[in-house]
VMD Tcl script that draws the C-alpha trace (Angstrom):
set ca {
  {-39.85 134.39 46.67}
  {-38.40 135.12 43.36}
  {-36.41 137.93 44.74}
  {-33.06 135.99 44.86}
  {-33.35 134.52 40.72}
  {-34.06 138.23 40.14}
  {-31.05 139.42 41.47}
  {-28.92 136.84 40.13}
  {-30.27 136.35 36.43}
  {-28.28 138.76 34.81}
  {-25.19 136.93 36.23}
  {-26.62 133.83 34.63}
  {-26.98 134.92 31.02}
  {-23.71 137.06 31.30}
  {-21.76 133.58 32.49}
  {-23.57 131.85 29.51}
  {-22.45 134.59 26.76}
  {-18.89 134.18 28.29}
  {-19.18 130.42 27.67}
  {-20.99 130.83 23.95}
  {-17.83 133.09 23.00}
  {-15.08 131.12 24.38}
  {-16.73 127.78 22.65}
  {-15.95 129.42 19.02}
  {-19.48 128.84 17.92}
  {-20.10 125.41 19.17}
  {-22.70 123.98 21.10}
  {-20.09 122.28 23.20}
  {-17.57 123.27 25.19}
  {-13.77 122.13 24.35}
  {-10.37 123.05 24.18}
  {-8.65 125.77 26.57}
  {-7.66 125.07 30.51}
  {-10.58 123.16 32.61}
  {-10.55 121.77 35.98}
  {-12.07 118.75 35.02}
  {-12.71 115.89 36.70}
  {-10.06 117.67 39.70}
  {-8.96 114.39 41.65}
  {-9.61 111.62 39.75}
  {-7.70 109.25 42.14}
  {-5.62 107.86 39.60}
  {-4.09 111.27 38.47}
  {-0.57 111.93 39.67}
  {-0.18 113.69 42.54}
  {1.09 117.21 41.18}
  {-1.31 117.01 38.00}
  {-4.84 116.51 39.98}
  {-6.36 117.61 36.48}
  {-5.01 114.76 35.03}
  {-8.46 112.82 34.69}
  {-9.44 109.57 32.79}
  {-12.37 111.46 31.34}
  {-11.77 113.74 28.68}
  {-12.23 117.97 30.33}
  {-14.31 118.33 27.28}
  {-17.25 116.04 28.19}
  {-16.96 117.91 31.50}
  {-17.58 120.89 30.52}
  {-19.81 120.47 27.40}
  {-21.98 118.25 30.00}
  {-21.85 121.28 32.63}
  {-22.98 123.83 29.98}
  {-25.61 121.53 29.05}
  {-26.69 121.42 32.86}
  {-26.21 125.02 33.01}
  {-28.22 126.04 29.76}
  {-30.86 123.90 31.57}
  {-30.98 125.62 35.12}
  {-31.24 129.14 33.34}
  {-33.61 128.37 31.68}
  {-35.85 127.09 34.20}
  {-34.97 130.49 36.06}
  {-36.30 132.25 33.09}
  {-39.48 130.83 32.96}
  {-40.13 131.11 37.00}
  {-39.43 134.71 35.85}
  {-41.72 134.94 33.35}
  {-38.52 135.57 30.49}
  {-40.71 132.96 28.25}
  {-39.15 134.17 24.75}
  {-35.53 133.95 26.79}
  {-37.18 130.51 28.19}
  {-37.67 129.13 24.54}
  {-34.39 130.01 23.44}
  {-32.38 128.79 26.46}
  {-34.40 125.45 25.63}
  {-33.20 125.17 22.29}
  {-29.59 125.93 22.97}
  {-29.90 123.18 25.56}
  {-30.71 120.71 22.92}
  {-28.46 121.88 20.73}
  {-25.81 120.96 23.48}
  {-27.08 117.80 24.26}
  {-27.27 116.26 20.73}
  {-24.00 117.59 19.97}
  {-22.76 116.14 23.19}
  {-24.45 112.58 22.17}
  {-22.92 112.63 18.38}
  {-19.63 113.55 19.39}
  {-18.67 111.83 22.75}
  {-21.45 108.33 22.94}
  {-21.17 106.00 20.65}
  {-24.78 104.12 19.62}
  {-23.00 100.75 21.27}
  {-22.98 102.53 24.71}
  {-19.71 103.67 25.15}
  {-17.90 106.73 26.12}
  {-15.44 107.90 23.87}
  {-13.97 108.53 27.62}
  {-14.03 105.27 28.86}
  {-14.41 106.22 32.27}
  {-17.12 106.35 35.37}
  {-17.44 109.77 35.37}
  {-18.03 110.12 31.58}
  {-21.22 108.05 31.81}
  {-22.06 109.45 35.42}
  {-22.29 112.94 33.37}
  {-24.72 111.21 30.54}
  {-26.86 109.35 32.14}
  {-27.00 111.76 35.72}
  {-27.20 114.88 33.78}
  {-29.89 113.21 31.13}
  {-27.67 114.06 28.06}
  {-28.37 110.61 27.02}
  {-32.49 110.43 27.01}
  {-33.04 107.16 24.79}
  {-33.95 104.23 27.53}
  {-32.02 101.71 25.21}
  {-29.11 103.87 24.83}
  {-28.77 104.82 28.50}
  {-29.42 101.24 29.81}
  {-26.28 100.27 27.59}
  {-24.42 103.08 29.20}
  {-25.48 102.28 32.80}
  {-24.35 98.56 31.70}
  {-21.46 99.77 30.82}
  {-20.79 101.98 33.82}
  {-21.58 99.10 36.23}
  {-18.82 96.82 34.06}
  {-16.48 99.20 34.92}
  {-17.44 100.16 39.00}
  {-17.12 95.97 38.95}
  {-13.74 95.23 36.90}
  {-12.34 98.06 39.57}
  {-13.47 96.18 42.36}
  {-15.81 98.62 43.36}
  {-13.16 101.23 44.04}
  {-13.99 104.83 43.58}
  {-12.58 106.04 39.82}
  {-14.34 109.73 40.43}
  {-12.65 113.16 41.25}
  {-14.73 115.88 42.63}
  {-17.35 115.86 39.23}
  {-18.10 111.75 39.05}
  {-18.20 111.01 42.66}
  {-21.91 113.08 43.09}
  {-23.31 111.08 40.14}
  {-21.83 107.76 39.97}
  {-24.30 105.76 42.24}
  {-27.45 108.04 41.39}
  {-26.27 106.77 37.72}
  {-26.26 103.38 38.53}
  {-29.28 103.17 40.17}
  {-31.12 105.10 37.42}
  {-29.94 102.17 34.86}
  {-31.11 99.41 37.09}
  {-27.71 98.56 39.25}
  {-29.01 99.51 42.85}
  {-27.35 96.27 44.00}
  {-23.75 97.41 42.33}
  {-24.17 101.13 43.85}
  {-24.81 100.05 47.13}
  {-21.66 97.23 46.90}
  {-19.51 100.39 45.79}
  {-20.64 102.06 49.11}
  {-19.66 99.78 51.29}
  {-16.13 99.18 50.01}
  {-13.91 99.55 52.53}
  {-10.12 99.16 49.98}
  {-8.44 102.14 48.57}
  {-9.85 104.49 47.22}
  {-13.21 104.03 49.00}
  {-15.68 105.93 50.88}
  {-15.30 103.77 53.57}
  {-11.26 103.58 53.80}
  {-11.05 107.00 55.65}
  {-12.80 105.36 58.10}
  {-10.73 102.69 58.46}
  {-7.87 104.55 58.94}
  {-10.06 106.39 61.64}
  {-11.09 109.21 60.17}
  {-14.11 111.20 61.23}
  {-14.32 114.28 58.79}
  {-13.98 113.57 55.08}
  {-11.07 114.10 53.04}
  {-9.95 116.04 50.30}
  {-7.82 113.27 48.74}
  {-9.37 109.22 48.85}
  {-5.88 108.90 50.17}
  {-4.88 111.92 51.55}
  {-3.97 109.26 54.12}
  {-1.69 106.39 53.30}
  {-2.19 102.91 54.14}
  {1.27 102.79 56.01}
  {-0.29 105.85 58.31}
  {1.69 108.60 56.37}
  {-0.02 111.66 54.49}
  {-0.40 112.02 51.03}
  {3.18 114.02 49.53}
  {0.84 115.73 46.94}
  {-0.66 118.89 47.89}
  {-3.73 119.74 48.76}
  {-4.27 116.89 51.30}
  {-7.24 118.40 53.70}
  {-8.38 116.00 56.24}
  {-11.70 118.36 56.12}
  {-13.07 118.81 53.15}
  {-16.51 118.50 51.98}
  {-16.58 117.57 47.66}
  {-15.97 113.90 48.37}
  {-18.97 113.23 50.68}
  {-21.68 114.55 48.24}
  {-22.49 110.78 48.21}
  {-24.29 111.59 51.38}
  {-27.11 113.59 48.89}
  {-27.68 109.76 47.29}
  {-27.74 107.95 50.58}
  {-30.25 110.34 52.32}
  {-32.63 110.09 48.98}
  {-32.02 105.96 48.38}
  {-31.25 104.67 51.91}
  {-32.86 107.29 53.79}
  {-35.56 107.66 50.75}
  {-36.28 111.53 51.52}
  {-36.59 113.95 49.15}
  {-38.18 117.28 48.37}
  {-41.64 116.54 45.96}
  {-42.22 120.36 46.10}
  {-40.52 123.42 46.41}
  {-40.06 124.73 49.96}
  {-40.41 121.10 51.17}
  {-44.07 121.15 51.81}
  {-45.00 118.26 50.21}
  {-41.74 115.35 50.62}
  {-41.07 112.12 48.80}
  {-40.22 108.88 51.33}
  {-39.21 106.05 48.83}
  {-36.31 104.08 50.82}
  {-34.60 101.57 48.49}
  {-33.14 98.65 50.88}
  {-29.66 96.99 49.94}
  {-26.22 96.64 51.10}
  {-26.81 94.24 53.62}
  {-28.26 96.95 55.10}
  {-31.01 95.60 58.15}
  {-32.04 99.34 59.31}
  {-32.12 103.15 58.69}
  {-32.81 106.28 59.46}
  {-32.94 109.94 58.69}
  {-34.46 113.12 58.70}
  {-35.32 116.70 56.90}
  {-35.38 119.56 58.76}
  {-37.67 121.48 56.74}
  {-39.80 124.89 57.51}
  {-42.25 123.07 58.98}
  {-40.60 120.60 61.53}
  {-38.45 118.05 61.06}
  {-39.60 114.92 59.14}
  {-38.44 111.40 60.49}
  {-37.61 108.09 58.68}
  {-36.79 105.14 59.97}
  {-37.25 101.44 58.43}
  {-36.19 97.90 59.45}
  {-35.48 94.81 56.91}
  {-36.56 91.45 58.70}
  {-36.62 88.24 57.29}
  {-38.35 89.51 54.15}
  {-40.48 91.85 56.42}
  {-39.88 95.55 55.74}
  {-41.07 98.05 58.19}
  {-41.35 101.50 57.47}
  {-42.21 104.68 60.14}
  {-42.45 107.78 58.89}
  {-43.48 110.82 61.47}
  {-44.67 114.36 59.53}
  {-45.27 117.64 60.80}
  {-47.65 119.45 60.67}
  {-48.85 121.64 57.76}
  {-46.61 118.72 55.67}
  {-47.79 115.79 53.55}
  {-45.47 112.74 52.58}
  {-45.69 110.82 49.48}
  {-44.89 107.20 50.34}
  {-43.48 104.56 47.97}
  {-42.64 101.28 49.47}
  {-39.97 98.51 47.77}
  {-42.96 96.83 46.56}
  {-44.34 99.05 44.78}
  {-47.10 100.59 46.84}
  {-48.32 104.00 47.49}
  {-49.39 106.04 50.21}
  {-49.88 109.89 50.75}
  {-50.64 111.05 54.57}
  {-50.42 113.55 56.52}
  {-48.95 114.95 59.83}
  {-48.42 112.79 62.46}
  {-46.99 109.37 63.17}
  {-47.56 106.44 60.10}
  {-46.20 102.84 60.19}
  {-45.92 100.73 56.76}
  {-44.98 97.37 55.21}
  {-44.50 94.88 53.13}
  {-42.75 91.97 51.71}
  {-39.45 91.45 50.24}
  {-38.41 89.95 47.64}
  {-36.30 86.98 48.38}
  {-32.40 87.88 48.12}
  {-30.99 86.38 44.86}
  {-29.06 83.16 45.53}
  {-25.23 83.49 44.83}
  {-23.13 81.29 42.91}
  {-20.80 79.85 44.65}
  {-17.82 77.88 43.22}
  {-16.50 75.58 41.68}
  {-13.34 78.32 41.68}
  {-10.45 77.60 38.91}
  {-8.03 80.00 37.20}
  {-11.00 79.90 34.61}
  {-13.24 81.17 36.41}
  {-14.30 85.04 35.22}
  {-12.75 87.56 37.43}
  {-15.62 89.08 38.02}
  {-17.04 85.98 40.06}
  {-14.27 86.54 42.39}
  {-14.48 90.34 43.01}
  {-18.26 89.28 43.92}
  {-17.33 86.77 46.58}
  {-14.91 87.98 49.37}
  {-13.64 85.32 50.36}
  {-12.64 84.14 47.31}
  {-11.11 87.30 46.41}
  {-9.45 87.85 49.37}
  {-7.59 84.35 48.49}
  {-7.10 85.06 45.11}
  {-5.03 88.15 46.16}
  {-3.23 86.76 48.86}
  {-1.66 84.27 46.28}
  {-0.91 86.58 43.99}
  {0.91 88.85 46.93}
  {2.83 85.84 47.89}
  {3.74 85.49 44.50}
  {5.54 88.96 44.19}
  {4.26 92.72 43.30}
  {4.60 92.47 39.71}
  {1.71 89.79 39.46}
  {-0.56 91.26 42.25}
  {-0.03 95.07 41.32}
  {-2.53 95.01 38.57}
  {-5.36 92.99 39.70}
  {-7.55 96.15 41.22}
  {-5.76 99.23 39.89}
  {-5.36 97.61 36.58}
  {-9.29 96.42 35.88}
  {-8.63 92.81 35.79}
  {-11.94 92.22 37.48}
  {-13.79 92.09 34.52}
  {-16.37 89.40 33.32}
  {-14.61 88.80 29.73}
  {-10.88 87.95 31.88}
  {-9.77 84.66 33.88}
  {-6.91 84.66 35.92}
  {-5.51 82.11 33.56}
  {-5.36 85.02 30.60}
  {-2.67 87.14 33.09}
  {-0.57 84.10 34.02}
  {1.46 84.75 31.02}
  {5.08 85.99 32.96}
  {4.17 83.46 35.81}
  {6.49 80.09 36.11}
  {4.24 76.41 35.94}
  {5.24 76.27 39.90}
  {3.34 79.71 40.26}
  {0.65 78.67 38.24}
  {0.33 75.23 40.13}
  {0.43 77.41 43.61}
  {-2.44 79.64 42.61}
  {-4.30 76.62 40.83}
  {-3.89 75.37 44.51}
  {-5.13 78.29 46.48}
  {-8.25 78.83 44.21}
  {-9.11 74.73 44.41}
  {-9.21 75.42 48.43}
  {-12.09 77.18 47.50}
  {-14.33 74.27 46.69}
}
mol new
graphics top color blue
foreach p $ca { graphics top sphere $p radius 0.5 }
foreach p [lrange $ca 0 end-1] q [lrange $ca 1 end] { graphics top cylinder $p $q radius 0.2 }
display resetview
């Protein structure tokens, strides 16, 4: 039914003029007020549009997503000259997006999660070298943070559907589980059961947020639900109207079963999957009238039909972690991988005082190129030899 993209067209192409016209005559889109990344977690409380990442790879990436989505619309709708030239506009966009705001190292010229969530989630970036850098990058940064969310309302959608796409499953799924502030998972350690508005919109000490807009039911946060239903679940749409469905679960996380479901036109389709001593079990139940195109971890393929279908296969063996030996000169990026040993790295720095402890997650000192050692500058030799002493109980 083409009825509704009929209707709604003309509201398309008039939003895009408006855009084209404010932009001055460039492809991108910069300068004037923007929401932005709204919430980045580390933006004051009164100035929410306060993000890390620049508003104008926001919205320059948005038109760019934009351009595209029209002009698929157009060509559904049989506009193919309007098709052509919505195409070329969209280029336009995204090469002026790439020479302005990525640089051909892999960086951001907003050195931020949600600046390479938008370039590699919103395929600005198309070059598999060039986006493997920036995914690189991107999981650098989820790590030196200790897998604390960075996102406001734009990132958060796109940050682990970015890292998986570059090849860092294993760091998207350790950012899920997270349970520190800001998290997914610290709302639910402070027993919440809707999701917030704010990551903190409750305080650690039980008190609410003194910011405004501090909703304990609000919906922008949770879009990583989308990415877990697709990667954990492994369900997605393969054709419009849901006729034809993807099942492709990606196991991680420590994670040793799931399940989900679509409730489609059809009948609802059912996933469930176990993860057993390198044994993975899959069970997929169809409707009828509905096919399912399975992928399993290792690699194989299956397309069936309605009714009730069992699969598996091996595992890979999980990767053997380094473990010790622990000194200040170790890279802190060992430690944010090991619990325990960051748990006791932070406890002696608490004990030490807030000055030394403040900065170890907020301030990105989890980071593979830093030791402890290097930020031990303001600390006396007797605090030195106490954390020297804590870390050596680690071996």
């Amino acid at each position: 039914d083409r009825g509704a993209l009929e209707a709604t067209y003309p509201s398309m192409v008039a939003w895009l003029d408006d855009v084209r016209a404010s932009s001055g005559g460039s492809d991108l889109w910069t300068g004037g007020f923007q929401f932005g990344d709204w919430l980045d977690p580390d933006a004051p409380p009164d100035r929410p549009q306060a993000a890390k990442t620049d508003s104008g790879i926001v919205a320059s990436a948005c038109r760019y997503r934009t351009t595209v989505a029209v002009a698929r619309a157009a060509r559904v709708l049989g506009r193919l000259d309007e098709a052509l030239e919505l195409d070329e506009a969209a280029e336009r966009t995204r090469v002026a997006f790439v020479e302005r705001f990525v640089t051909p190292a892999g960086l951001m010229s907003s050195d931020a999660p949600t600046a390479y969530g938008l370039a590699i989630g919103y395929d600005l970036v198309t070059e598999p070298a060039l986006r493997r850098r920036l995914g690189d990058r991107l999981a650098e940064l989820v790590r030196a943070g200790a897998y604390r969310i960075r996102t406001g309302f734009v990132g958060t959608p796109l940050i682990t559907g970015a890292l998986q796409a570059t090849g860092h499953t294993d760091v998207a799924y350790r950012m899920l589980m997270e349970t520190g502030l800001p998290s997914w998972l610290y709302p639910v350690t402070m027993g919440a059961t809707t999701v917030w508005e704010r990551w903190d919109s409750m305080l650690p000490d039980g008190s609410v947020n003194p910011g405004e807009m501090t909703s304990f039911n609000h919906y922008a946060l949770g879009a990583v639900a989308d990415w877990m239903h697709r990667t954990i679940g492994g369900i997605a749409p393969a054709e419009p109207g849901s006729r034809v469905v993807s099942v492709a679960p990606v196991p991680g996380g420590g994670l040793s079963h799931a399940s989900a479901s679509l409730d489609t036109g059809y009948g609802v389709l059912a996933v469930a999957w176990t993860a057993h001593e390198e044994v993975f079990t899959l069970r997929v139940e169809v409707p009828a009238n509905m096919r399912a195109r399975v992928t399993l971890p290792s690699g194989e393929t299956a397309e069936v039909g309605s009714g009730e279908h069992t699969f598996g296969c091996a595992l890979p063996a999980a990767p053997i972690t380094a473990h010790g030996p622990w000194s200040l000169d170790t890279p802190m990026a060992r430690f944010v991988d090991d619990d325990a040993a960051r748990d006791a790295l932070v406890t002696a720095c608490t004990e030490l005082g807030g000055f030394f402890a403040h900065g170890w997650t907020p301030g990105g000192w989890w980071r593979s190129d830093t030791t402890a050692r290097q930020a031990t500058m303001m600390l006396t030799r007797a605090q030195i030899a106490g954390l020297e002493r804590a870390v050596d109980a680690l071996n």
